[in-house]
Wavefront OBJ file of the C-alpha trace (Angstrom):
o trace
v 24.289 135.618 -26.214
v 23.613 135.574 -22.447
v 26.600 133.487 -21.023
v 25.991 131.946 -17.607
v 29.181 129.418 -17.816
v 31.363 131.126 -15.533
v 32.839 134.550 -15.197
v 35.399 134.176 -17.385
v 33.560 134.716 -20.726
v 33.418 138.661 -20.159
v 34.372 140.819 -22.535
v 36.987 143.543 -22.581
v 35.066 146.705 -22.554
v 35.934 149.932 -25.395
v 37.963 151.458 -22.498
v 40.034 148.649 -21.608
v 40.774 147.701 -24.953
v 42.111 151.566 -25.566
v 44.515 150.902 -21.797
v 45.535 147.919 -23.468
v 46.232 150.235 -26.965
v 48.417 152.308 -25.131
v 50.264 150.612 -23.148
v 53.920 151.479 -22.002
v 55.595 147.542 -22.520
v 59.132 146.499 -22.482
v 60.262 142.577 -21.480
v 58.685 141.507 -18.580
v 61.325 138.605 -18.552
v 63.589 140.958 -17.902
v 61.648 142.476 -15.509
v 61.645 145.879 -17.125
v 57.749 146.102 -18.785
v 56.824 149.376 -16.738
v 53.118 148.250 -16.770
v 53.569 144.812 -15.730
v 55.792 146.404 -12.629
v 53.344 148.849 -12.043
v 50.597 146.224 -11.775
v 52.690 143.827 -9.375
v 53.214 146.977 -7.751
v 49.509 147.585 -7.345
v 48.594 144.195 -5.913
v 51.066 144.094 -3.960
v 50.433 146.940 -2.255
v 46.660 146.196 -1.968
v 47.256 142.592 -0.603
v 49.552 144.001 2.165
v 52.549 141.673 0.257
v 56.080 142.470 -0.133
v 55.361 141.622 -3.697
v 53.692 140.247 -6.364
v 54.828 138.275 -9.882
v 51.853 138.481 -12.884
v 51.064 135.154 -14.355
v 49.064 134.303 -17.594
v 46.532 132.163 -15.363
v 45.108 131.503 -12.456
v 46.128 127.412 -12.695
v 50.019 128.836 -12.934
v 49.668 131.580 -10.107
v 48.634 128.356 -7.904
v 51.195 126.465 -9.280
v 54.357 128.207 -8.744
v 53.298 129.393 -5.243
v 52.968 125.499 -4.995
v 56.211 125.046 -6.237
v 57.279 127.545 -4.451
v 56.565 126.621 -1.063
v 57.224 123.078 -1.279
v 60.219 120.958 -2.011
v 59.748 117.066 -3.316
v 58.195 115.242 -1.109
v 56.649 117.566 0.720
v 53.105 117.658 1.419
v 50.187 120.459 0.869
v 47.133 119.733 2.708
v 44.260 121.273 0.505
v 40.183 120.455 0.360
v 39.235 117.808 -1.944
v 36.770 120.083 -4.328
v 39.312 123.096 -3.827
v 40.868 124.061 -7.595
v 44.442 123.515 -6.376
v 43.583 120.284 -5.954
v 40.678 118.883 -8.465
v 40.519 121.092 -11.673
v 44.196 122.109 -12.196
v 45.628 118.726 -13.973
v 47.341 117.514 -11.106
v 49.954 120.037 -12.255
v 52.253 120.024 -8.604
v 52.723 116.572 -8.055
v 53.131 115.957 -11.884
v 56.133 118.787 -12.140
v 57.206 119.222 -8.800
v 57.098 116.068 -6.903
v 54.844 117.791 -3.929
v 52.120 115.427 -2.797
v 48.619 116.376 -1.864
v 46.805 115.419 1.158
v 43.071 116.187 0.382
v 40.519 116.232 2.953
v 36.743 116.701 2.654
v 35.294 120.631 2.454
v 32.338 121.462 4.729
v 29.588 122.591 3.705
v 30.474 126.695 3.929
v 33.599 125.959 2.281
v 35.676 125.781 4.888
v 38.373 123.127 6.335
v 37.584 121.893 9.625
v 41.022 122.365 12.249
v 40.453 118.580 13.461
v 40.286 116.680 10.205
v 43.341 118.748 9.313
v 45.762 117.797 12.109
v 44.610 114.039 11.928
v 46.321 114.287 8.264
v 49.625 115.793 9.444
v 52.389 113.817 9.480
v 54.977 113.378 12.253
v 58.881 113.821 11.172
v 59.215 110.506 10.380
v 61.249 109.705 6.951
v 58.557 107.172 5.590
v 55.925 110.521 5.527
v 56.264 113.170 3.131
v 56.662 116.429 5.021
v 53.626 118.202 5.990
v 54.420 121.915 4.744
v 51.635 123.813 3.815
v 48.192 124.398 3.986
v 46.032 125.627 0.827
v 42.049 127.173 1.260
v 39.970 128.802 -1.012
v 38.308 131.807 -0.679
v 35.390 131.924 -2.366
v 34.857 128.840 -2.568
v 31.599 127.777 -4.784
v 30.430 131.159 -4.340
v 30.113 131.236 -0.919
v 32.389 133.553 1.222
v 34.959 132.338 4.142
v 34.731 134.973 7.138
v 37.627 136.467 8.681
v 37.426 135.078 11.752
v 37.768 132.095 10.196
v 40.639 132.960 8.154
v 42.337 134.531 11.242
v 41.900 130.902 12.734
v 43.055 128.908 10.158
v 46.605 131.231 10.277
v 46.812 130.929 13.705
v 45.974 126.833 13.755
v 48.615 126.633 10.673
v 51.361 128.961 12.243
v 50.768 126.473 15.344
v 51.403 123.512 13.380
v 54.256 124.826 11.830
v 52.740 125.335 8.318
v 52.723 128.111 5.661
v 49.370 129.082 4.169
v 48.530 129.539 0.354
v 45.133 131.014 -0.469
v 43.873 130.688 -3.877
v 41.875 133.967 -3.698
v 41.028 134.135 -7.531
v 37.976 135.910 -6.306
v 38.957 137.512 -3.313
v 37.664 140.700 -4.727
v 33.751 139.213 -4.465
v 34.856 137.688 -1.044
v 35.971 141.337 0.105
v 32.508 142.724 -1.924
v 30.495 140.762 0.609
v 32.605 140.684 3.835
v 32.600 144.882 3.311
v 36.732 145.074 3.936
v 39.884 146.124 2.176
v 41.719 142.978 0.389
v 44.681 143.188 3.105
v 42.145 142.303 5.774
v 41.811 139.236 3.958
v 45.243 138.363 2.978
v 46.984 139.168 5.994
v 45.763 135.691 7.255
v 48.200 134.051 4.401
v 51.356 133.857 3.707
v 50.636 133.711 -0.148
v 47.511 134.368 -2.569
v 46.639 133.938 -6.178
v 44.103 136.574 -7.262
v 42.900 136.271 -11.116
v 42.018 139.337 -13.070
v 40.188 137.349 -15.680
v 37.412 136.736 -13.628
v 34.712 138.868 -12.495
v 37.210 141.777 -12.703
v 36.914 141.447 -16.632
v 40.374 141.541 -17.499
v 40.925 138.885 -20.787
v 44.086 137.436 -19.360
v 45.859 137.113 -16.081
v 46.579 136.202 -12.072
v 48.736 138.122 -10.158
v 50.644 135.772 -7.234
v 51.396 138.140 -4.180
v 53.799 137.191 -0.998
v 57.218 137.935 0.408
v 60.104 138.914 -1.414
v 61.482 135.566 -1.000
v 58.356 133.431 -1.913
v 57.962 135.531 -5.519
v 61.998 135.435 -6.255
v 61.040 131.363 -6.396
v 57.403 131.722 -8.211
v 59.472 133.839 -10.985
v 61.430 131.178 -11.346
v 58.967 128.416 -11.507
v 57.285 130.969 -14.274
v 60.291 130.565 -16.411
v 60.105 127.009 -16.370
v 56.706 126.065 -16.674
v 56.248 128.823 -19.826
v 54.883 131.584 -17.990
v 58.047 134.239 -18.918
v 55.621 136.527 -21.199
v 57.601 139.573 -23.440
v 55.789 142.519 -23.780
v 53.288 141.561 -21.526
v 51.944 144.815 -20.361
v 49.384 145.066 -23.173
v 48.027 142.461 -20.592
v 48.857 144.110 -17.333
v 47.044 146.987 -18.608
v 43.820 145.454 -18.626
v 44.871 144.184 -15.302
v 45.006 147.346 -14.003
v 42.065 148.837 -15.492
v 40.088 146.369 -14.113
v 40.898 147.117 -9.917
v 40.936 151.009 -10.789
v 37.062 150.517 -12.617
v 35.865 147.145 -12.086
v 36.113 146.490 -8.125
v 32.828 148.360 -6.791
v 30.721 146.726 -9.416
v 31.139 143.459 -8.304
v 28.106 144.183 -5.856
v 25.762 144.442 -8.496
v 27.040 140.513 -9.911
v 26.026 139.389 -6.434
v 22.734 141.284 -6.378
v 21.992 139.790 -9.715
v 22.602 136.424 -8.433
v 20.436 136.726 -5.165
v 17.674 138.422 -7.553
v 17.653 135.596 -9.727
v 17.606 132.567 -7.151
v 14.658 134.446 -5.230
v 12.633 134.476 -8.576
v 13.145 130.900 -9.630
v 12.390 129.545 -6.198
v 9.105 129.150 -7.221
v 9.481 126.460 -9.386
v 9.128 123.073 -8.264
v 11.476 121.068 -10.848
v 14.532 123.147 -9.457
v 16.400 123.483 -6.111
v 17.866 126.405 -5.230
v 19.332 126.733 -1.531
v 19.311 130.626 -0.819
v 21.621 130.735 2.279
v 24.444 129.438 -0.447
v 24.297 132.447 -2.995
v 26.707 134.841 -1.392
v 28.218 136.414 -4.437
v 28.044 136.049 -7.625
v 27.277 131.985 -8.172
v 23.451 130.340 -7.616
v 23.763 126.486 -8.041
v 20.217 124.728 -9.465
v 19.313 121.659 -8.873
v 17.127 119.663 -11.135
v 16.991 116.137 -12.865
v 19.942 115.396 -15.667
v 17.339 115.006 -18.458
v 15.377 118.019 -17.178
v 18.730 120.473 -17.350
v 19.701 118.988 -21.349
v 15.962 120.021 -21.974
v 16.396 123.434 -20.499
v 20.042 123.854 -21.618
v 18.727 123.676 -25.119
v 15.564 125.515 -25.108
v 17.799 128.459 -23.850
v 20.478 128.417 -26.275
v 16.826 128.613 -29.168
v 16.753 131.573 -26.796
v 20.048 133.143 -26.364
v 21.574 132.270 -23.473
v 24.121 129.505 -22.544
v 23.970 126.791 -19.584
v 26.302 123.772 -19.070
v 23.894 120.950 -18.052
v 24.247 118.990 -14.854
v 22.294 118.105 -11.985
v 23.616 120.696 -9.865
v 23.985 123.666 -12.562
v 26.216 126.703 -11.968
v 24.790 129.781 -13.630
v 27.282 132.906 -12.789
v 26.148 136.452 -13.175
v 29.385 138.947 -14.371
v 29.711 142.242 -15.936
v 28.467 141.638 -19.515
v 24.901 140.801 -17.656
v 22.259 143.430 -17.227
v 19.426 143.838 -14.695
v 17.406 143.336 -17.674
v 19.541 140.192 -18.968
v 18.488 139.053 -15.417
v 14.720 139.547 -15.952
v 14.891 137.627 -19.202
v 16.661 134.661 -17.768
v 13.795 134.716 -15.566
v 11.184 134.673 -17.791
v 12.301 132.560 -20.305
v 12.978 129.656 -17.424
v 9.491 130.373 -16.486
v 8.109 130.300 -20.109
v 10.254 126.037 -20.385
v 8.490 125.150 -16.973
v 5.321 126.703 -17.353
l 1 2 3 4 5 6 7 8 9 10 11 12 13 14 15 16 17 18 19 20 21 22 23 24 25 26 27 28 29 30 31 32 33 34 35 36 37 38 39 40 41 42 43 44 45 46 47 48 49 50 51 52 53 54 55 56 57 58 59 60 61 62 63 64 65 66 67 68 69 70 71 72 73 74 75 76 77 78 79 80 81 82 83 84 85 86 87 88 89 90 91 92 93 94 95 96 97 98 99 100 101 102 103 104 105 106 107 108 109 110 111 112 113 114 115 116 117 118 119 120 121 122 123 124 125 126 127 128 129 130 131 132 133 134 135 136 137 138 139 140 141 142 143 144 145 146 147 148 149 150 151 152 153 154 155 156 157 158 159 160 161 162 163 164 165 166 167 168 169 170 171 172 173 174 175 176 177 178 179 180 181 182 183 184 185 186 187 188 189 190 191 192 193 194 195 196 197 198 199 200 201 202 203 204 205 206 207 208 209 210 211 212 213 214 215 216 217 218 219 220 221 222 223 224 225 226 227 228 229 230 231 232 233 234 235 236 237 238 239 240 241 242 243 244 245 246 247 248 249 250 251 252 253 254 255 256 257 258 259 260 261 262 263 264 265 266 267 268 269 270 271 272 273 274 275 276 277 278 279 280 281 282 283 284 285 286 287 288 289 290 291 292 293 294 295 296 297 298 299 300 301 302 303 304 305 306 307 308 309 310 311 312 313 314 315 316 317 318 319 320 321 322 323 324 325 326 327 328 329 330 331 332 333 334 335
């Protein structure tokens, strides 16, 4: 089966299964599993971060850094279709009594500086406390440049706010801006990067920041159900995945561009090429027209979610030639 839901149906390859095998584990609770360390280690290092605290998911990694920065009744301003505010069940206002301030996300996926400081609040008791700022990076796919980055710091540091940047695919954003992951991070004072994503890893985020930030996530971990034992069977894969799965990410990105330039063709779909940047290409098409096509391609092998706007994401279990028969069976339902 051809998967296009998201990148988080890979599989763990023969070789990352056998890291996994072997792994050196101990209680990661206890802060003494030597592969989990090593991994927090890792990221750490590679994010330019004093440290780093591994998660079981992406959702959690947001949420203690949440947690983490904010006290109750404070306030994270964050882009209304950003995950940290729409798909992760409402989880820091619900435990932690921080409120969100969402505000609309332009079109490249970025936050624009005036619609942000018309939502902070003045230190005024009736306002929750304007604390922190939260982007995304990618976000839809599409890749948020440096420069921007480098001004969003600099407006947030200037407003007296602390950045969080849920970077769960920072690796495709540094893929396609051609730098090292601390280029990007540097410009936050906290990010969530997930493993299980196009990395290939089965399970795992790792949250990186300063020594002070993480002593707080690890404690939010405890409490929300995030403590994991032996969890460097985990880590492993982790780790396996930024030693082996990094470069390849460029090929997920070709395979998207490939595959929206072949299907522009076809007049039932919309595809806008300036917005596949990495590894995502959203189609466009009528609702009944994508249940049509979502189940002539499961007859044929491969898996869609329906919609109107459809996201079909390329990751490591797809081929060049899994890409040429997406492309031809689409052609063979519209022809």
């Amino acid at each position: 089966m051809i998967d296009l839901r998201s990148d988080t149906v890979t599989v763990p390859s023969e070789d990352m299964r056998r890291a996994m095998s072997t792994a050196a584990v101990g209680d990661d609770v206890f802060h003494d599993d030597p592969t989990v360390n090593r991994l927090e280690a890792m990221m750490a290092e590679m994010a330019g971060k004093e440290a780093a605290l591994f998660v079981p998911s992406g959702t959690m990694s947001n949420l203690v850094a949440l947690l983490a920065h904010c006290q109750r009744g404070e306030e994270y301003i964050v882009g209304q279709g950003y995950h940290t505010y729409l798909y992760e069940a409402g989880g820091a206002p619900v435990l932690g009594s921080v409120v969100p301030q969402p505000i609309a996300v332009e079109q490249d996926g970025t936050l624009d500086f005036a619609k942000i400081e018309a939502v902070i609040k003045k230190d005024d008791y009736h306002f929750a406390r304007s604390k922190l700022l939260c982007l995304e990076n990618t976000h839809n796919g599409k890749v948020i440049s440096l420069e921007y980055m480098k001004s969003a710091y600099e407006f947030a540091q200037s407003k007296k706010l602390s950045v969080h940047l849920d970077g769960a695919r920072a690796f495709n954003a540094i893929t396609e801006l051609g730098c090292e992951l601390h280029e990007l991070t540097q410009y936050a004072d906290s990010v969530s990067i997930c493993l299980s994503k196009g990395l290939g890893a089965p399970v795992g985020s790792v949250l990186c920041g300063s020594e002070e930030l993480i002593k707080w996530a690890r404690r939010w971990r405890k409490m929300v159900g995030g403590g994991m034992r032996q969890a460097g069977i985990l880590a492993a894969a982790g780790i396996y995945a930024l030693q082996n799965n990094v470069k390849r990410l460029a090929e997920d990105h070709r395979h998207a561009k490939q595959l929206a330039q072949r299907l522009q063709g076809i007049e039932e779909l919309s595809i806008n090429q300036d917005l596949v940047q990495t590894n995502m290409l959203f189609v466009k098409t009528r609702m009944d027209t994508a249940e049509s096509l979502a189940k002539f391609l499961k007859d044929k092998g491969i898996t869609i979610i329906p919609a109107e706007t459809m996201r079909w994401v390329m990751h490591l279990n797809i081929s060049d030639k899994d890409v040429d028969y997406i492309e031809e069976q689409v052609k063979v339902f519209f022809a």
